[in-house]
N, C-alpha and C positions, 0 to 999 in steps of 0.2 A: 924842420919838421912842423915848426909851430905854421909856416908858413903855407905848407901843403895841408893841414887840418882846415884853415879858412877856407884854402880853394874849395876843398872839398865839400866844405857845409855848405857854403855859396854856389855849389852844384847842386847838393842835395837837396836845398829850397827849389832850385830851377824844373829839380823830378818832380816835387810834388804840385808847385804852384801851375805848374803846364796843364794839368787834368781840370784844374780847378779855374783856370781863368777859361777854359775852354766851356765851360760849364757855365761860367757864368758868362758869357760872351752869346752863344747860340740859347742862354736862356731868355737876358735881357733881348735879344734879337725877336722873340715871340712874341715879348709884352704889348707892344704898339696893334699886336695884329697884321704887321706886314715882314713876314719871314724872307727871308734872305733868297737868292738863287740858291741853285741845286752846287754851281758853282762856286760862291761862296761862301758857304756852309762846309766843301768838301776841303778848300784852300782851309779851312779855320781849322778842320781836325788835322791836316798833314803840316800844319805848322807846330801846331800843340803836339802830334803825337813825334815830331822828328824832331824836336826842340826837348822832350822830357825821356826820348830812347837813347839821342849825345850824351845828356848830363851825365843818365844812369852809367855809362859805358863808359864816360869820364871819370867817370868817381869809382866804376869797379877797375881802371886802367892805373888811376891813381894806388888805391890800396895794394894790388898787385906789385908798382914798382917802389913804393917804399914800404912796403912789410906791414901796415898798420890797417887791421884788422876789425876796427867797429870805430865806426865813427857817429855816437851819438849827437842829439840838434834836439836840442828841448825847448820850448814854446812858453812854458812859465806854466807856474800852478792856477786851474783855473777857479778851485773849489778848495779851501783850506780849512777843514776845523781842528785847530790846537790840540795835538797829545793825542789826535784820535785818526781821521781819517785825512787824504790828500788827494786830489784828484788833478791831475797833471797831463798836458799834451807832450807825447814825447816821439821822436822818432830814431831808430836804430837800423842805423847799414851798415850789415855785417856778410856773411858769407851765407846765409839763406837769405836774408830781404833783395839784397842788389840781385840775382839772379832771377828770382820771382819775378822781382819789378821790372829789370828787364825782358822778361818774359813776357809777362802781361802786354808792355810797348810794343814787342814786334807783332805778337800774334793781335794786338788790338788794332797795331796799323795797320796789317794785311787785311783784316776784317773790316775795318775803313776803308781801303782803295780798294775789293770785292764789292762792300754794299752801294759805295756809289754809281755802281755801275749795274746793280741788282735791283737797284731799291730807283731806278731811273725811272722819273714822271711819276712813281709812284706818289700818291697822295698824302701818305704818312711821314713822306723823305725827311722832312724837316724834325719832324716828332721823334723820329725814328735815332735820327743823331744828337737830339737834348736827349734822350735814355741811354742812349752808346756813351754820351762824354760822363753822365753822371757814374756807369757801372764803371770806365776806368777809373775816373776818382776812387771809386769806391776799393778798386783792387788798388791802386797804391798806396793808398791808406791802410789797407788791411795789411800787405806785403811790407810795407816799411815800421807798422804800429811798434812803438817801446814801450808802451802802456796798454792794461786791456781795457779803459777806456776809449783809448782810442782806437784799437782795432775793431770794439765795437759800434762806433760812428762809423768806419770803413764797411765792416759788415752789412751792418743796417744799410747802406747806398748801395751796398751790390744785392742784398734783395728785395730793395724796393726798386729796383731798377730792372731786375730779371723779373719779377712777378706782370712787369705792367708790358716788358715786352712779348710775356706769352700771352698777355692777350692783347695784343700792337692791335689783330685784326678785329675790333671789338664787334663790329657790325654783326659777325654772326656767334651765336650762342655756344658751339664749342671752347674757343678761347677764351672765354671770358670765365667761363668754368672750370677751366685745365688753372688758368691764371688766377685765379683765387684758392682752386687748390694748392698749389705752389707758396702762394700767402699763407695759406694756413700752416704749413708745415713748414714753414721757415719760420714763423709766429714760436712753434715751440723749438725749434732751435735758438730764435733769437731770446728767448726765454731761458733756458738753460744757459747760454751765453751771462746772460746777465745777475743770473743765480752763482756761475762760479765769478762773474766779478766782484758780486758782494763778499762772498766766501773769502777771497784773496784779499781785499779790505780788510774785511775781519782778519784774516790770519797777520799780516803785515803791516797793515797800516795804509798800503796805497797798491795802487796795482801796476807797478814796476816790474817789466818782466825780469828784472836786473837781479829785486830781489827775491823773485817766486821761482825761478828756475836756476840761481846762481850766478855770481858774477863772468863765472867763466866764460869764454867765447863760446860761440857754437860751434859744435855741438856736446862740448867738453865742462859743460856747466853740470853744477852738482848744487840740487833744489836744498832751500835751507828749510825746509817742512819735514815734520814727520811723515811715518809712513801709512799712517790711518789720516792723516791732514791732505797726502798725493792722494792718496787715494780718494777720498770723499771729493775733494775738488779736481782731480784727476775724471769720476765718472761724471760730473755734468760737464765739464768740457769733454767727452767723448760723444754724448748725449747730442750737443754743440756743432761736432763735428761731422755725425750721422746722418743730423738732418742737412747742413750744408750739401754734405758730399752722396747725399743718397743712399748711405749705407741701409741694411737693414733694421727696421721695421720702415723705413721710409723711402725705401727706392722707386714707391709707385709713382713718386711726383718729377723722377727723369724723362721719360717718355713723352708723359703728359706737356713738357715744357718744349716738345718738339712744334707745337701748334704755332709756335712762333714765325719770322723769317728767316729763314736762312742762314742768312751769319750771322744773327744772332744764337740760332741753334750751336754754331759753328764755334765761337768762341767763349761762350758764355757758357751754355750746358757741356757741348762738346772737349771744353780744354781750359776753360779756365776756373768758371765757379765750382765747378764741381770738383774741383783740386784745391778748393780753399779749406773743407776738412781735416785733408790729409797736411796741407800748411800750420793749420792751426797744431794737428801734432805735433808735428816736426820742429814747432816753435817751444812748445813745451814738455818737449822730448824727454828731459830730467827729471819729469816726474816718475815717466814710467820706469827708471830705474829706479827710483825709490819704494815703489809699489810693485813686488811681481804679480798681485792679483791685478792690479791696472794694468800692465801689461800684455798677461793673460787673457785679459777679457778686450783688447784691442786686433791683438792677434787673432781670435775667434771671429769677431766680428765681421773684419776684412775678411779672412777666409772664406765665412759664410755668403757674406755679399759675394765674392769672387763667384763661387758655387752655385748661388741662384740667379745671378746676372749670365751667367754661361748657360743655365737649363731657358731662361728667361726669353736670352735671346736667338735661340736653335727656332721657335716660332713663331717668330714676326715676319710679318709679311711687309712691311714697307720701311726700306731702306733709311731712312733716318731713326727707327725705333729699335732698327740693328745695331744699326752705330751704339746709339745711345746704352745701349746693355753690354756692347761690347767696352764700350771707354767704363764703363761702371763696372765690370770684372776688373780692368786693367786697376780703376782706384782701390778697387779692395784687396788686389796684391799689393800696393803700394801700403795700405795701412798695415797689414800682415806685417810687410817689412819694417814697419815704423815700429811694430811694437817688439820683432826679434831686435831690434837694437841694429839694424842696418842703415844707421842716418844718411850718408853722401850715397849710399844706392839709390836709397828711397827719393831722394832730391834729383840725383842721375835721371831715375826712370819715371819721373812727375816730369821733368823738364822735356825728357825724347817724347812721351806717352803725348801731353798735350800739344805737341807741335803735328806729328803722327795725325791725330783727329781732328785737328782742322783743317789740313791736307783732304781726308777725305769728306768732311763735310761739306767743303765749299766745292768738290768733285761732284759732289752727288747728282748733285740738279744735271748737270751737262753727263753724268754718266749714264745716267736713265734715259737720255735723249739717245746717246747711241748706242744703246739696247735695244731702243724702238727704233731706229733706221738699220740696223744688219735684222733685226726681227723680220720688220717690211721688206730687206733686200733677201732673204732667202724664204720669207713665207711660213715660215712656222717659228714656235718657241725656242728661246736658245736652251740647249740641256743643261739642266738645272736652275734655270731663272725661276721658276714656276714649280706649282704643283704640289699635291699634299703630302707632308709629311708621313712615313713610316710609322711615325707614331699613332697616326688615326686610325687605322685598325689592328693596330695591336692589343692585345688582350692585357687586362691584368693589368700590376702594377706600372707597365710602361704608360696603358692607355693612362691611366690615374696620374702618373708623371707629365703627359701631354696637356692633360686639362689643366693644370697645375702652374703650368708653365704660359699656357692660356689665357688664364685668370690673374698671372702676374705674384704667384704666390698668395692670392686673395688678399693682401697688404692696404690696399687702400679701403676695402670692406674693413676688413679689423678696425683700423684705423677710425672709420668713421664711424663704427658703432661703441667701439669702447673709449675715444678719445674727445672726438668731437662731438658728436650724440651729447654725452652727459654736458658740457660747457653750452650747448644749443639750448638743451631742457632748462638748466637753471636759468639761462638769460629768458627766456622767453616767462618762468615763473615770475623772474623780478619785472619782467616788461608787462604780466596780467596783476601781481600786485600792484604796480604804478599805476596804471588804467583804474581798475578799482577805488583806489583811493581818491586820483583824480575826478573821477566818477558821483563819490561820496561828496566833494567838495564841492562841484557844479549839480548836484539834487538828482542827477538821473544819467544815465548811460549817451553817449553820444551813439549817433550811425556810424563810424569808424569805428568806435569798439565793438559794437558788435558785428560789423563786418569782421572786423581781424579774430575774433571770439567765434565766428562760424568757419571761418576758411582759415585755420593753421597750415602755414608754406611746410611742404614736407623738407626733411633736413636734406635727400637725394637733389631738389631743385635748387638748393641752395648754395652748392657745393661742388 
């Protein structure tokens, strides 16, 4: 046994080091200024990505035939203060990380041997696979994390690596505005995130998911917290999870991240990131049994998303913004499930669901093409491709439902007027006090401040 535990860790370094040398391989490859072939570049991720989908399928092949069920690989403490807090890198493959992770690999490589051939002579080619290797890193770190330190360094590289690929195309002003939207609102989920880290600190001592959710295996662990302690650290990781996965109040910034490429959309919005909420539950599933209001208010949640991701996407007009409403019903049945206590469903129909949507994302493009060749070969629309909604002249509460569903649930309005608005106001107070004083200190006003002094940037252009 002792001897199959080595193999196994010695694999399970192999999972995660593969994302990570790739990453720094195609980064160092930028620094000189002379990028690599297209050829390459594409040889270096299908080595990394087929060298860390063996390991994982090794090590879930292993556990499989000798019955042994987690195999933790701890890194060493990297922040230690005596009798109070620990901050430790740890990794855990158990019976949700290995399947994740190998999730992530296949659907990551398929999305690699797609975009090579997508993203061909495109200009950004190179740029485009330093952000692809950084957002795997970033998913097998989160997918394998035994600490919520480190699933939030994994977190943190998959949204700083989604944010910058919705606006890949920077050149023109939509993306780069949809892309910092997306920042924004992973800013407060990465924030909440980091709110229930401290929380768990506080309650434990270190942030071991070993002992915040139970030693027991997954998903049979029983949280050693009370039930106003699940609770309280139970809603900002839910908080946490909302905004990863687009749950309601923050599902305006799915759509928006369609502004991206292709597989990117494909794998990233379409199937993978957007299931790292529903991960993050399912990781710390124990609590909601400890808290029926946590639970309760997970169940709702998902429900609701499901509800208004379905009215949402009944009117979009362009096929990638369908998708993306349609995968975001699918994740808030998934949370639903998480919070009735259907743990291996909810991991079942995460794992069918994102494989499903990157099927038809990386369809799209080529399906629209032959849309428009049987259009042009019979001369008129094909029924139902087109045309307005039933909704637009109906009276009454449908039409009120149409606008509704129009406007996106008005979500990214609220949003910006009661969330970000006020954090804009104050920074820009402390940024006309600094000036001021500065001002005070050099005897008189510069022309810069009085230029920023007459033309305040509205928060709309910023955002």
């Amino acid at each position: 046994m002792i001897g199959y535990l080595d193999t196994m860790t010695l694999l399970g370094l192999v999972v995660i080091a593969s994302p990570l040398v790739l990453t720094l391989g195609l980064g160092a490859a930028s620094l000189p200024g002379r990028k690599p072939a297209e050829a390459t570049t594409s040889l270096m991720v299908y080595v990394a990505i087929v060298s860390g989908l063996s390991a994982a399928v090794a090590v879930l092949a292993l556990m499989l035939a000798t019955g042994v069920r987690h195999v933790p690989i701890a890194l060493g403490d990297w922040v230690v203060i005596p009798h109070r807090y620990r901050f430790s890198v740890k990794f855990s493959f158990d019976r949700l990380s290995v399947p994740f992770a190998i999730l992530s690999y296949v659907l990551s490589g398929t999305i690699g041997a797609f975009a090579a051939k997508y993203m061909h002579r495109e200009r950004g080619f190179h740029r485009f696979f330093v952000l692809y290797s950084l957002f795997v890193l970033g998913m097998v770190v989160t997918s394998l994390a035994g600490t919520i330190e480190t699933l939030f360094a994994g977190w943190e590289l998959v949204g700083l690596s989604s944010a910058l690929l919705v606006a890949f195309f920077q050149e023109r002003p939509s993306p780069s505005r949809n892309g910092l939207w997306v920042w924004t609102v992973y800013r407060i989920s990465d924030a909440a995130l980091l709110l229930a880290a401290v929380t768990t600190h506080h309650l434990r001592g270190e942030g071991d998911f070993d002992l915040l959710v139970g030693a027991g295996l997954w998903p049979y662990g029983h949280a050693a917290v009370t039930p106003g302690q699940a609770l309280g650290a139970g809603l900002l990781l839910l908080v946490a999870a909302a905004g990863k996965s687009a749950l309601i109040p923050f599902s305006g910034w799915l759509p928006r991240a369609m502004e991206g490429p292709t597989p990117s959309s494909a794998v990233f919005y379409g199937a993978l990131s957007v299931h790292l909420g529903a991960f993050l539950l399912l990781r710390v599933s124990p609590l909601l049994e400890r808290s029926p209001a946590l639970a309760a208010a997970v169940v709702a949640l998902g429900l609701s998303t499901a509800a208004f991701a379905h009215v949402a996407g009944r009117v979009q007009t362009d096929i990638k913004s369908a998708l993306s409403f349609a995968s975001l019903a699918q994740v808030g049945i998934i949370v639903a499930e998480i919070g009735l206590g259907f743990r291996y469903a909810a991991l079942v129909h995460l794992l069918g669901h994102a494989c499903l949507r990157t099927l038809q994302f990386i369809r799209a493009p080529s399906l629209m093409q032959d849309y428009r060749t049987l259009e042009d070969a019979i001369g008129e629309r094909l029924p139902g491709a087109s045309g307005p909604s039933r909704w637009v002249a109906a009276p009454g509460r449908q039409a009120w439902l149409y606008r509704f569903a129009l406007e996106r649930g008005y979500l990214d309005a609220l949003l910006r007027e009661y969330v970000v608005a006020p954090f804009v106001g104050a920074f820009r107070r402390c940024d006309a006090m600094e000036r001021r004083w500065t001002d005070f200190l050099l005897g008189g006003p510069s022309r810069e401040s009085d230029r920023m002094d007459a033309r305040p940037e509205p928060i709309e252009d910023t955002i």
